[in-house]
Each structure stands twice: as structure tokens, then as C-alpha cells.
PQR file of N, CA, C, O and H, with PARSE charges and radii, in Angstrom:
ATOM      1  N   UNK A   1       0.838  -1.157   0.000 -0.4000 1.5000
ATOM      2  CA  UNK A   1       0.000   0.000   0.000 -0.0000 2.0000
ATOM      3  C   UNK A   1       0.896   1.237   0.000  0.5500 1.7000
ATOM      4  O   UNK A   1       1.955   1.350   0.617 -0.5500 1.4000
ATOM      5  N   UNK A   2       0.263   2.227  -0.852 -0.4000 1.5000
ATOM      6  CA  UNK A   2       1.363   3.509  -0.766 -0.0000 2.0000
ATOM      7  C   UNK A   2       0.879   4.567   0.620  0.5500 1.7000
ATOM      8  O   UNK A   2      -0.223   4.894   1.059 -0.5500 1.4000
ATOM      9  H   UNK A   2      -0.598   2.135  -1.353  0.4000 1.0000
ATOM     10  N   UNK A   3       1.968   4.815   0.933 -0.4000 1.5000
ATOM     11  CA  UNK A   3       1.744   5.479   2.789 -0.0000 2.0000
ATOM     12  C   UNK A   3       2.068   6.800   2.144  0.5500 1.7000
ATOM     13  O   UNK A   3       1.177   7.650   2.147 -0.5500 1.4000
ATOM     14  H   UNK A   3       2.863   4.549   0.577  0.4000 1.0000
ATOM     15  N   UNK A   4       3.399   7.121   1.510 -0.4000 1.5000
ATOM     16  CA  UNK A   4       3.585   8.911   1.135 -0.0000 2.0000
ATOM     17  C   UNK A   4       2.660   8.954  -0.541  0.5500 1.7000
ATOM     18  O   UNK A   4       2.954   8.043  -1.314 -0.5500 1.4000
ATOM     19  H   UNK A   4       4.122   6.431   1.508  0.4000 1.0000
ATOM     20  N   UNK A   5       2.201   9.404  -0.747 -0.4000 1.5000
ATOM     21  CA  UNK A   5       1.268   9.473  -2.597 -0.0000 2.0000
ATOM     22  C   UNK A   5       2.614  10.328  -2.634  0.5500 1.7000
ATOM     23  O   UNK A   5       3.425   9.554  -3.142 -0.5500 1.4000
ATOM     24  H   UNK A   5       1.962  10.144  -0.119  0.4000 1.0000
ATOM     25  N   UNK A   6       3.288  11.571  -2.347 -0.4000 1.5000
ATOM     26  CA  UNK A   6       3.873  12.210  -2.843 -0.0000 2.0000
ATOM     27  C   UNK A   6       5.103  11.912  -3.724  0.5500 1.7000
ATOM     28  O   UNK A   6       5.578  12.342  -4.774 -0.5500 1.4000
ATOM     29  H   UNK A   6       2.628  12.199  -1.934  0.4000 1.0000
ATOM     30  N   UNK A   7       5.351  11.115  -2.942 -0.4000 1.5000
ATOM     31  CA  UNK A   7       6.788  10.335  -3.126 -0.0000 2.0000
ATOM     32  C   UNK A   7       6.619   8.860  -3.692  0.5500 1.7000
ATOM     33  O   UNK A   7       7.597   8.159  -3.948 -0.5500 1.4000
ATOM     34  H   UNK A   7       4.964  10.765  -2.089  0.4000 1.0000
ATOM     35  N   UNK A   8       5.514   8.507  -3.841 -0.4000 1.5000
ATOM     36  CA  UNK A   8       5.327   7.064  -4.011 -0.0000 2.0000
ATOM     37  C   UNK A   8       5.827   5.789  -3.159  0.5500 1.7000
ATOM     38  O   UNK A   8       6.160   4.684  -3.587 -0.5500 1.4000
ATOM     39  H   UNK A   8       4.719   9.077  -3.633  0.4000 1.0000
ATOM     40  N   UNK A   9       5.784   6.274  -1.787 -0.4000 1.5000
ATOM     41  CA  UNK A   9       6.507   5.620  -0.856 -0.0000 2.0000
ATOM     42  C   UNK A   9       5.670   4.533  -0.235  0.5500 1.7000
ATOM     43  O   UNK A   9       4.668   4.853   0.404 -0.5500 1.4000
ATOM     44  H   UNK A   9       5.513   7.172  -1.439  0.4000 1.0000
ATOM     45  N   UNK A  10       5.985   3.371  -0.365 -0.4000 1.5000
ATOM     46  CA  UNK A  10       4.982   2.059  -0.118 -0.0000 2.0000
ATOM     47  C   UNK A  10       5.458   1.667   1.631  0.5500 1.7000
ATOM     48  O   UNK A  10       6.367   2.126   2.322 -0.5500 1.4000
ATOM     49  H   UNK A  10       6.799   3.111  -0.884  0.4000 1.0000
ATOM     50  N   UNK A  11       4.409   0.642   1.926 -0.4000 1.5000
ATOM     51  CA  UNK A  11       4.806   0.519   2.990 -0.0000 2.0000
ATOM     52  C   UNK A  11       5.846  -0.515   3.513  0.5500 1.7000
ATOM     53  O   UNK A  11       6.429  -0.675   4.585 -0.5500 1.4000
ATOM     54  H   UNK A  11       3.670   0.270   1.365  0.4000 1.0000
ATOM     55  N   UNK A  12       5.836  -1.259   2.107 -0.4000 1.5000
ATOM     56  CA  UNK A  12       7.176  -2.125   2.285 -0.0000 2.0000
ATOM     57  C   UNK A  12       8.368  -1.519   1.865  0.5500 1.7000
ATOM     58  O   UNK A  12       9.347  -2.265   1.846 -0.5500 1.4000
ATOM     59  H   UNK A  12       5.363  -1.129   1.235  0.4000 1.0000
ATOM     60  N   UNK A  13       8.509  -0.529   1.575 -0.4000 1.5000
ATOM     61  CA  UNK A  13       9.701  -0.178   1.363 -0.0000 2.0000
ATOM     62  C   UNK A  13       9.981   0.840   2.758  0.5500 1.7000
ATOM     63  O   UNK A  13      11.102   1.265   3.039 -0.5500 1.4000
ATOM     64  H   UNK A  13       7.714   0.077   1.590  0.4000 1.0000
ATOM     65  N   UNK A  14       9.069   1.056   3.345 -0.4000 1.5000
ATOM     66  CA  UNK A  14       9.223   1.374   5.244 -0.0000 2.0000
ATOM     67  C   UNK A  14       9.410   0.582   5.996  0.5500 1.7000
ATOM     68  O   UNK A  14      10.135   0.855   6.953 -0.5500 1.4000
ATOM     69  H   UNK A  14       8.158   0.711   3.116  0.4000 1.0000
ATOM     70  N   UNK A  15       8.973  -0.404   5.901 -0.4000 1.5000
ATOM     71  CA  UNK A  15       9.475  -1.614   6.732 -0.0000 2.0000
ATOM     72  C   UNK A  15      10.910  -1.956   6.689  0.5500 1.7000
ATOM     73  O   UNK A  15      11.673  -2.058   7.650 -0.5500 1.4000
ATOM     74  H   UNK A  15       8.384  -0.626   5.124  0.4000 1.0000
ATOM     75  N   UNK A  16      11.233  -2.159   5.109 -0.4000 1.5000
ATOM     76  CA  UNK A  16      12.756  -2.168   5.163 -0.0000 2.0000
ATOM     77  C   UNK A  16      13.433  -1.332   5.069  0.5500 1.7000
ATOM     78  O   UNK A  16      14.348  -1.532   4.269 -0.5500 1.4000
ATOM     79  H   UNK A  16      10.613  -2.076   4.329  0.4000 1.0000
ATOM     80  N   UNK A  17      13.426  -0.395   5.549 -0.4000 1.5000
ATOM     81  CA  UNK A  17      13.769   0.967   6.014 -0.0000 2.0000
ATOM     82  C   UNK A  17      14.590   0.563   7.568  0.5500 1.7000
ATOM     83  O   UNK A  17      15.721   0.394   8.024 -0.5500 1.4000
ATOM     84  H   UNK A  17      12.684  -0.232   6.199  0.4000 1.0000
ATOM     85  N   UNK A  18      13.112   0.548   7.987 -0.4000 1.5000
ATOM     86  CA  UNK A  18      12.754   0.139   9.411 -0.0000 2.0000
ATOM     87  C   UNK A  18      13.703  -0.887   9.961  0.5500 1.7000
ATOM     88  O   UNK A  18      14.331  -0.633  10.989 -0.5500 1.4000
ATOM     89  H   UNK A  18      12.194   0.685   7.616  0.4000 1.0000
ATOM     90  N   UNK A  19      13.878  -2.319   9.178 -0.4000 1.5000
ATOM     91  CA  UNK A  19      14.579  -3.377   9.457 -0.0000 2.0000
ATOM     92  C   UNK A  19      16.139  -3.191   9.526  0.5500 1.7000
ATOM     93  O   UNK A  19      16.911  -3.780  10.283 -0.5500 1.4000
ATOM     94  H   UNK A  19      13.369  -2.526   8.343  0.4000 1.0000
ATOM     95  N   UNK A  20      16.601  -1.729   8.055 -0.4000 1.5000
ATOM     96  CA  UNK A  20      17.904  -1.817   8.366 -0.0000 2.0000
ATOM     97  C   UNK A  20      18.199  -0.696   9.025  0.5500 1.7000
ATOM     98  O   UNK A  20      19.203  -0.094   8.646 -0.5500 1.4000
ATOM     99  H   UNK A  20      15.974  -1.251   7.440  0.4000 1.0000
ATOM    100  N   UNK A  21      17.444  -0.162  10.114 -0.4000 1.5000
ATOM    101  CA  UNK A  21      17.567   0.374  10.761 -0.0000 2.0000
ATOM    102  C   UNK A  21      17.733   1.783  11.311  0.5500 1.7000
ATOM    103  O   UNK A  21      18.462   2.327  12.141 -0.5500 1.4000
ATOM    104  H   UNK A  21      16.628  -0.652  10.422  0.4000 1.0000
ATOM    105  N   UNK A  22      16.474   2.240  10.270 -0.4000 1.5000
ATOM    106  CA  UNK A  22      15.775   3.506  10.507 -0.0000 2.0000
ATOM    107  C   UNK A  22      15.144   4.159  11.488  0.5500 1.7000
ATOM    108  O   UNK A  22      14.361   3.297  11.088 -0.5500 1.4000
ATOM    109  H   UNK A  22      15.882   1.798   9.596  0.4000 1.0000
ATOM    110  N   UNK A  23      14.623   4.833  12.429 -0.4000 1.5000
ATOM    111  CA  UNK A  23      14.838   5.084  13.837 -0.0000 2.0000
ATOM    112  C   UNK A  23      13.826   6.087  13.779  0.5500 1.7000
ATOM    113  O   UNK A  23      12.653   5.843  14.062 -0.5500 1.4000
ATOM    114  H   UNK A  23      15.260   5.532  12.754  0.4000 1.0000
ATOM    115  N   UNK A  24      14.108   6.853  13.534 -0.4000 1.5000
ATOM    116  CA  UNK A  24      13.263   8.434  13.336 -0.0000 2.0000
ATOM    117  C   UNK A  24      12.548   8.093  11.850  0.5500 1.7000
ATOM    118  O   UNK A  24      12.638   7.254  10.954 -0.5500 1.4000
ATOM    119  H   UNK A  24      15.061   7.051  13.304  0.4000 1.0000
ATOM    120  N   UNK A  25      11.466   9.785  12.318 -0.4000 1.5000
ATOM    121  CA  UNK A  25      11.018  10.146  11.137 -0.0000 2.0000
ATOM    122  C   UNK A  25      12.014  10.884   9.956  0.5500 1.7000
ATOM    123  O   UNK A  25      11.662  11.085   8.794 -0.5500 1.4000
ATOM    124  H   UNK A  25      11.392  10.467  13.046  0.4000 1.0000
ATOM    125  N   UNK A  26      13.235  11.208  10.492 -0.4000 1.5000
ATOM    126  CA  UNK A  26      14.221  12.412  10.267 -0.0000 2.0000
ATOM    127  C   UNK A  26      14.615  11.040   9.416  0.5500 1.7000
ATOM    128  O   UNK A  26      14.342  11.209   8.228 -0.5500 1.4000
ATOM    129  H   UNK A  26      13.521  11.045  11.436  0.4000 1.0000
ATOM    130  N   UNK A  27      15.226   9.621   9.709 -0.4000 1.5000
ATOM    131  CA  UNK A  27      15.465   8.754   9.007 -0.0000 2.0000
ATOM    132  C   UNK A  27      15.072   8.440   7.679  0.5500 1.7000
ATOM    133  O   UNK A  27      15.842   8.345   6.723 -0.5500 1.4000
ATOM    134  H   UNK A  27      15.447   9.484  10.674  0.4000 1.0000
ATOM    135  N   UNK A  28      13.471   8.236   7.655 -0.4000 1.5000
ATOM    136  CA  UNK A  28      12.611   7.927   6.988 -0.0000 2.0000
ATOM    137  C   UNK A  28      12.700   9.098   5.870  0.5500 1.7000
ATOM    138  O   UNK A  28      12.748   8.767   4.685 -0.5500 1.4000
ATOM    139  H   UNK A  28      12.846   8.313   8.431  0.4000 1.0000
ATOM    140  N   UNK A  29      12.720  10.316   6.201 -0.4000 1.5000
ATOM    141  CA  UNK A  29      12.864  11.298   5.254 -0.0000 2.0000
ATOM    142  C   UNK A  29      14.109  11.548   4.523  0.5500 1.7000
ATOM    143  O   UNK A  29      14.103  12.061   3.405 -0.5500 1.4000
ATOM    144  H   UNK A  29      12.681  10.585   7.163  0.4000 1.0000
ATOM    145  N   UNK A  30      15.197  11.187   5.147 -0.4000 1.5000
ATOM    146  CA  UNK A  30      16.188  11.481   4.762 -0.0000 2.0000
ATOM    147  C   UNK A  30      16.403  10.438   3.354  0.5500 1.7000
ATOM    148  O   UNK A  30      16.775  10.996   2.321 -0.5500 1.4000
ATOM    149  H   UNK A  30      15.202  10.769   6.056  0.4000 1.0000
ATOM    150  N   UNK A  31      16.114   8.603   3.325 -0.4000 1.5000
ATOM    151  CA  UNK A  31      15.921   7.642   2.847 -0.0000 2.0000
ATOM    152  C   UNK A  31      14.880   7.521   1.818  0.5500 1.7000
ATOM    153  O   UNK A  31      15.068   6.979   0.729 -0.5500 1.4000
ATOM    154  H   UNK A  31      15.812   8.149   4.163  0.4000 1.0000
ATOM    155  N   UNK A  32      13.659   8.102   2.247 -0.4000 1.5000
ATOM    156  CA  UNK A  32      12.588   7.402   1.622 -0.0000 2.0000
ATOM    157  C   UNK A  32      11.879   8.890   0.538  0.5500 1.7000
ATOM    158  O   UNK A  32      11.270   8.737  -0.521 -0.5500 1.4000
ATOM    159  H   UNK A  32      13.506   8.542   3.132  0.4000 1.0000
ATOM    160  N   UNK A  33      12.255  10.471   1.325 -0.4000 1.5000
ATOM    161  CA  UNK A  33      11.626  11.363   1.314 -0.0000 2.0000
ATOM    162  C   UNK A  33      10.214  11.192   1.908  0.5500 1.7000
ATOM    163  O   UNK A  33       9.508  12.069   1.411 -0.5500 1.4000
ATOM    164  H   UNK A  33      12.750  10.595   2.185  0.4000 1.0000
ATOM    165  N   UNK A  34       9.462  10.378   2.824 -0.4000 1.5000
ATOM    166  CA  UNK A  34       8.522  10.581   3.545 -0.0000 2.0000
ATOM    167  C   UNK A  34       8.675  11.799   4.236  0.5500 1.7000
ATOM    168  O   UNK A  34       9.642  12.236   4.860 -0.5500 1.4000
ATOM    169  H   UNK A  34      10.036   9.666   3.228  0.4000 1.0000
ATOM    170  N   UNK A  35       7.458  12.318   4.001 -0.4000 1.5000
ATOM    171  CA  UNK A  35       7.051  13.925   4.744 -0.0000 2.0000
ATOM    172  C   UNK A  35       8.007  14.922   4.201  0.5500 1.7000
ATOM    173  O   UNK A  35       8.590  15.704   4.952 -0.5500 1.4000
ATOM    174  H   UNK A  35       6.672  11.964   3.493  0.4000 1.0000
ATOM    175  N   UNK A  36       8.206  14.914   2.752 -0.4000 1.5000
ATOM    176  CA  UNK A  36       8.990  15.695   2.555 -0.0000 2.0000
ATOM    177  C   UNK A  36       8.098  17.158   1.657  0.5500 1.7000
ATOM    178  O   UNK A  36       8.448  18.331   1.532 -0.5500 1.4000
ATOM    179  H   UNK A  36       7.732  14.278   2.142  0.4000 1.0000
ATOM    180  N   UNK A  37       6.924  16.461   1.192 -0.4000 1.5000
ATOM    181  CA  UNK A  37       6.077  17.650   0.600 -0.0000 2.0000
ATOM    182  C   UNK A  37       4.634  18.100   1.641  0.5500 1.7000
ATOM    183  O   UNK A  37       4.642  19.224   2.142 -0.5500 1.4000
ATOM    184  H   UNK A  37       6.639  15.508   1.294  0.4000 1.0000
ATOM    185  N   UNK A  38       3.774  17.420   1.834 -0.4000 1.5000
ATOM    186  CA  UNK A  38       2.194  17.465   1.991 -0.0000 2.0000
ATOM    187  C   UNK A  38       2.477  16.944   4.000  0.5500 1.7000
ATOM    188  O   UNK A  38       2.030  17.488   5.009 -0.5500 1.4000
ATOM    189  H   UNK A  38       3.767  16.506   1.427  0.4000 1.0000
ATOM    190  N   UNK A  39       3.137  16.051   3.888 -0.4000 1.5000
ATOM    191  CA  UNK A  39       3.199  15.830   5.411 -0.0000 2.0000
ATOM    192  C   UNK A  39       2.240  15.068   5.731  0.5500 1.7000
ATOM    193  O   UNK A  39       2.402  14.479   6.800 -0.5500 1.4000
ATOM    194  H   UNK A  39       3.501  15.609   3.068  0.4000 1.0000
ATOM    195  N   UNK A  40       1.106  14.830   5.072 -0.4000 1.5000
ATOM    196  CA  UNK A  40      -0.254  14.003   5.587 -0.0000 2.0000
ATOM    197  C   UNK A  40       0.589  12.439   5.669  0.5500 1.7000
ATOM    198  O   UNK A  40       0.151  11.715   6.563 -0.5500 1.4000
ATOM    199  H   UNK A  40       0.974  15.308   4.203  0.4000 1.0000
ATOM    200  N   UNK A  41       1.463  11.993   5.039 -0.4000 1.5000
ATOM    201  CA  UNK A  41       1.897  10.526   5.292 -0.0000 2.0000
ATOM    202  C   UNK A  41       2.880  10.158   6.876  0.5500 1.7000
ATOM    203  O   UNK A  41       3.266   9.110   7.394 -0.5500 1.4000
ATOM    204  H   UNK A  41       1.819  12.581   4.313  0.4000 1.0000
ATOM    205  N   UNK A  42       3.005  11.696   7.260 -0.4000 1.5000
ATOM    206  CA  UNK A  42       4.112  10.873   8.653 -0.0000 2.0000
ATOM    207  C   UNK A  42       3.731  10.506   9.770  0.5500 1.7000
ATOM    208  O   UNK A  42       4.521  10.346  10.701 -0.5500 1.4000
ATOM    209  H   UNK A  42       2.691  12.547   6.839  0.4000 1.0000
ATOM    210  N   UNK A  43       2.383  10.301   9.869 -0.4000 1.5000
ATOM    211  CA  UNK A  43       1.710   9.852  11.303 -0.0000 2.0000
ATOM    212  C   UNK A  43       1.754   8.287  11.229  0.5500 1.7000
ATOM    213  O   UNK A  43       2.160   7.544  12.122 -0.5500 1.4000
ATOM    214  H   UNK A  43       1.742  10.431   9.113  0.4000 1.0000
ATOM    215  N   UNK A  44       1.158   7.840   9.734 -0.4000 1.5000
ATOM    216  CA  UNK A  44       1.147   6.713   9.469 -0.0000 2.0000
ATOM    217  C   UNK A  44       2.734   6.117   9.343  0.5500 1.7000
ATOM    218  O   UNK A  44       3.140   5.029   9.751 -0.5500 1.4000
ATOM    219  H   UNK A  44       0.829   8.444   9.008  0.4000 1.0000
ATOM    220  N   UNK A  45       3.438   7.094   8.703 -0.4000 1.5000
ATOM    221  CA  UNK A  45       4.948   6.477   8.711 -0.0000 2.0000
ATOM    222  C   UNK A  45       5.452   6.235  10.192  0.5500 1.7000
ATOM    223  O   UNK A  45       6.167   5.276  10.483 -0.5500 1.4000
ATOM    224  H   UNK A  45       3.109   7.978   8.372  0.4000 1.0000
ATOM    225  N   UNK A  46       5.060   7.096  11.022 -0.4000 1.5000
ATOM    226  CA  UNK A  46       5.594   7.019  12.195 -0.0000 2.0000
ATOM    227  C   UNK A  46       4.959   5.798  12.980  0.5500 1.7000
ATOM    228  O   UNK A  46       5.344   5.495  14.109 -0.5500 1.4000
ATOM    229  H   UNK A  46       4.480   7.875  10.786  0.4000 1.0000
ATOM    230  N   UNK A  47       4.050   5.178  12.365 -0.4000 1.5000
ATOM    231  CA  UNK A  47       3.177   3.945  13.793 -0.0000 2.0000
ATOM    232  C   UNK A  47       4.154   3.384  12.794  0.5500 1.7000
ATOM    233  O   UNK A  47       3.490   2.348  12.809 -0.5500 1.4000
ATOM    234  H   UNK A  47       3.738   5.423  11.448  0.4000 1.0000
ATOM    235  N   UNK A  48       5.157   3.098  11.903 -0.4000 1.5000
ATOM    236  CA  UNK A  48       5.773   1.720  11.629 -0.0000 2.0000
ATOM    237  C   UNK A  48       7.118   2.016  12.193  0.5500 1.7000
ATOM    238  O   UNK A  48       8.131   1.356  11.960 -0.5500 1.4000
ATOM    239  H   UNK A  48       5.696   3.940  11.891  0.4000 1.0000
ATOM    240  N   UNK A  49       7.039   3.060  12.949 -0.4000 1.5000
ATOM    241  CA  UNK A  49       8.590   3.383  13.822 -0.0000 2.0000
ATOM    242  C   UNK A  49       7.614   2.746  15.458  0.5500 1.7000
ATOM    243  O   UNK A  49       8.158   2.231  16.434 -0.5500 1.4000
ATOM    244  H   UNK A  49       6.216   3.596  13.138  0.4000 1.0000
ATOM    245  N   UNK A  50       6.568   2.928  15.337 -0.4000 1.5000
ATOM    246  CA  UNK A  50       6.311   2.563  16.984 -0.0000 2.0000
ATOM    247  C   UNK A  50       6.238   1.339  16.921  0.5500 1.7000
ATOM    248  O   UNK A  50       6.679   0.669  17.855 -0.5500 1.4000
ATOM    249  H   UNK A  50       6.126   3.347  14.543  0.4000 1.0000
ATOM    250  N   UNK A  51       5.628   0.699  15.736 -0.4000 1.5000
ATOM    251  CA  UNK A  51       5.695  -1.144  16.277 -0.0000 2.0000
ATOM    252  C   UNK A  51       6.556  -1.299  16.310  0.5500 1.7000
ATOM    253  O   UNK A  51       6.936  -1.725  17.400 -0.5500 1.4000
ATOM    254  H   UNK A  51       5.269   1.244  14.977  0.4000 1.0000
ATOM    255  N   UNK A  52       7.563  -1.129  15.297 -0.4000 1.5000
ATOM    256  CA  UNK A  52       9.256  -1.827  15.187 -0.0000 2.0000
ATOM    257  C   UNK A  52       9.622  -1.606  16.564  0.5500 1.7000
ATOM    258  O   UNK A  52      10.053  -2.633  17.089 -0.5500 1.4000
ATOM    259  H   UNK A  52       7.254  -0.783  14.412  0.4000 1.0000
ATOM    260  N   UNK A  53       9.584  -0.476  17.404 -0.4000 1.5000
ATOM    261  CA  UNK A  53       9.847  -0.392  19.115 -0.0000 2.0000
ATOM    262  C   UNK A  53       9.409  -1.252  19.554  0.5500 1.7000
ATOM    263  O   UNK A  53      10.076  -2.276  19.700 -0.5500 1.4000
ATOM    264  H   UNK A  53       9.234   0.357  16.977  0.4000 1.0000
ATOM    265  N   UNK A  54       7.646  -1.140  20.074 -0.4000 1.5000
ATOM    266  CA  UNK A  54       7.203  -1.795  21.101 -0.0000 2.0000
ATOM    267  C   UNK A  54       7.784  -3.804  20.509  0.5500 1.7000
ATOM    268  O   UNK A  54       8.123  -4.616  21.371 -0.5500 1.4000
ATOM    269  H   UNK A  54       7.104  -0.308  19.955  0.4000 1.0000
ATOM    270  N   UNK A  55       7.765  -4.076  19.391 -0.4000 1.5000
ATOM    271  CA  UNK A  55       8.472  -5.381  18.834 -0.0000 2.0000
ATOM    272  C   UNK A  55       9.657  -5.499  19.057  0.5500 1.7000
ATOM    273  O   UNK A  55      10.027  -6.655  19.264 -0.5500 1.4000
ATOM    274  H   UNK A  55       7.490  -3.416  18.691  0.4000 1.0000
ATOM    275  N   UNK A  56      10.272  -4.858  19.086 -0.4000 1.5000
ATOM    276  CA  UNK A  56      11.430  -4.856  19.551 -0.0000 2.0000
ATOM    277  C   UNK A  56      12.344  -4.953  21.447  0.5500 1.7000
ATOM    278  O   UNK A  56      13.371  -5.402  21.955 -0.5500 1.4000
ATOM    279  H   UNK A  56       9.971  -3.919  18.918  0.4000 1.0000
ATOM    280  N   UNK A  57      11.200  -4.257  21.806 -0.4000 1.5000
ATOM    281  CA  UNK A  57      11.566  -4.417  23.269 -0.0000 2.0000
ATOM    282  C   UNK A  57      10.380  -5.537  24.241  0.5500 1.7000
ATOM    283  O   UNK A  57      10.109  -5.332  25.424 -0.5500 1.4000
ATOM    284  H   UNK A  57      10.366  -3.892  21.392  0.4000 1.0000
ATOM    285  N   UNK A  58       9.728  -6.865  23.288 -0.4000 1.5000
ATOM    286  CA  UNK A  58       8.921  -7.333  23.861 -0.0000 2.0000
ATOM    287  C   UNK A  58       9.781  -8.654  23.810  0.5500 1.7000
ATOM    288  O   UNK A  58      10.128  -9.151  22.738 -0.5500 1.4000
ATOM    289  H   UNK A  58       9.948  -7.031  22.327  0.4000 1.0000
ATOM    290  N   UNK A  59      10.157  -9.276  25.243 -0.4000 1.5000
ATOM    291  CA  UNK A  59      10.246 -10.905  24.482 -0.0000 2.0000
ATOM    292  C   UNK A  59       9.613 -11.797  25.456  0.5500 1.7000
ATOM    293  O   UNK A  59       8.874 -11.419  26.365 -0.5500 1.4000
ATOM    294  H   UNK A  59       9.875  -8.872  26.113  0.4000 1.0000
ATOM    295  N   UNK A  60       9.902 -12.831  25.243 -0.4000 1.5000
ATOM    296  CA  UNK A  60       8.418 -14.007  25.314 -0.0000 2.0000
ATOM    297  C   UNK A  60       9.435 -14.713  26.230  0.5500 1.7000
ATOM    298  O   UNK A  60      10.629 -15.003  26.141 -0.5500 1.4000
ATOM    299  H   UNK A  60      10.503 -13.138  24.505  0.4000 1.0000
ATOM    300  N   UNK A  61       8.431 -14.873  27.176 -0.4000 1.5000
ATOM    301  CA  UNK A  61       9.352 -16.166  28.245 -0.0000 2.0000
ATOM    302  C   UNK A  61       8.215 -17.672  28.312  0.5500 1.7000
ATOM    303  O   UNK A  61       7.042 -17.688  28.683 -0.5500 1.4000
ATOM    304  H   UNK A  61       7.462 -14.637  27.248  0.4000 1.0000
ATOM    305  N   UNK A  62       8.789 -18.455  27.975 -0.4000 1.5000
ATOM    306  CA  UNK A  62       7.983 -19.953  28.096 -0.0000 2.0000
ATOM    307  C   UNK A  62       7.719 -20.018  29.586  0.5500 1.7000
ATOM    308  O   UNK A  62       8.248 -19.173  30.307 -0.5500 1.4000
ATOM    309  H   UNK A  62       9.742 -18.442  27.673  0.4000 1.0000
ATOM    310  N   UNK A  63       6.900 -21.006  30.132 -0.4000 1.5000
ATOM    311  CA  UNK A  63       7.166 -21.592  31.756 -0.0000 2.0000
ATOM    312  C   UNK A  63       8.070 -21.991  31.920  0.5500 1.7000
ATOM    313  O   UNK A  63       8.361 -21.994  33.116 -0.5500 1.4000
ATOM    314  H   UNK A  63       6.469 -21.693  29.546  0.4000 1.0000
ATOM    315  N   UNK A  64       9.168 -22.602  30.954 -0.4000 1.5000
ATOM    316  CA  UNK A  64      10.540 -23.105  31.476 -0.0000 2.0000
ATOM    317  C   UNK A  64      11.815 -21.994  31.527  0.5500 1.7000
ATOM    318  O   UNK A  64      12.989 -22.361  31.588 -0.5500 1.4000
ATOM    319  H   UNK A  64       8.932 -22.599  29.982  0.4000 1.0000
ATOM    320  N   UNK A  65      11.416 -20.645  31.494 -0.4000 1.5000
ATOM    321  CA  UNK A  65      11.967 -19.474  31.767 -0.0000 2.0000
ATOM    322  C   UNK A  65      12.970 -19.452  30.340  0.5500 1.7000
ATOM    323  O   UNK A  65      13.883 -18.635  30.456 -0.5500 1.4000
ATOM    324  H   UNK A  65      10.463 -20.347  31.444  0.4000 1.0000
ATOM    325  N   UNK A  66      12.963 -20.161  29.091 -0.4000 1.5000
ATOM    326  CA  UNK A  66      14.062 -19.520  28.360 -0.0000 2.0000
ATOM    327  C   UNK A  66      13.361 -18.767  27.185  0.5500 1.7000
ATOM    328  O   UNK A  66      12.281 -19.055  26.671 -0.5500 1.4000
ATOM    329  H   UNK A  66      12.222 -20.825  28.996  0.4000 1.0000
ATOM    330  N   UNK A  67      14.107 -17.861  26.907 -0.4000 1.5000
ATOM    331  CA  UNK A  67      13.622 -16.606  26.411 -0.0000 2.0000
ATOM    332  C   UNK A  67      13.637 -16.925  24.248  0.5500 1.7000
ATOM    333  O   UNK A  67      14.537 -17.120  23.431 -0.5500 1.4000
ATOM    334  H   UNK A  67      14.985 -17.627  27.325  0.4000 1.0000
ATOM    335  N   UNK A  68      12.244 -16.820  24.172 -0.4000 1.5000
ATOM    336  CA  UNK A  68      12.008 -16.694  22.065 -0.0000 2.0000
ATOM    337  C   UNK A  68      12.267 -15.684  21.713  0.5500 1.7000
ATOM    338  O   UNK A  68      12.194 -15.411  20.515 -0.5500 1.4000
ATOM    339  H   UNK A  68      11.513 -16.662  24.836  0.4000 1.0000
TER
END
């Protein structure tokens, strides 16, 4: 799905943004040009900077305490 129309910026090409390790929106713009004209795309660009966080700082403990 395209997230910036301006730029033609899809959302898989934010993700792998994201994966190699894009951080900010300042990232995303610098890389992708998200939010570089109209601005209506960086709220949505930005919830794929908050999952990659909250996914990132979640991990899973079994009952036998070792960590997935």
C-alpha cells in the first residue's frame, strides 16, 4: 500500500527501512523522502517506527523461563 502518494513511498519499502535500521522520522525522510512535501503521510509512517519499538523491546518467556 502507498503510505507517502507524494513520493510514491509504499509501505514495504518502510518496513525495510525500518529493518535496516531507521529510527526516526528524520530517518525515513532522509531515505525514503517521507514527509517531505504534503506531510499528511508521517503519522502513518511514524506507527511503523512505533511497532518496530514496542516489537522490539517485547520478548516471550515460556514456563521453562528460556527466552524466544
Amino acid at each position: 500500500m502507498y503510505v507517502c502518494i507524494c513520493n510514491a513511498v509504499t509501505d514495504h519499502q518502510i518496513k525495510e527501512s525500518v529493518a535496516a535500521g531507521a529510527s526516526s522520522l528524520t530517518d525515513l525522510k532522509d531515505q525514503l523522502g517521507v514527509g517531505n512535501c504534503c506531510g499528511c503521510c508521517t503519522d502513518l509512517a511514524g506507527s511503523f517506527l512505533s511497532a518496530a519499538a514496542v516489537s522490539s523491546s517485547i520478548s516471550v518467556t515460556s514456563p521453562m523461563g528460556a527466552e524466544h
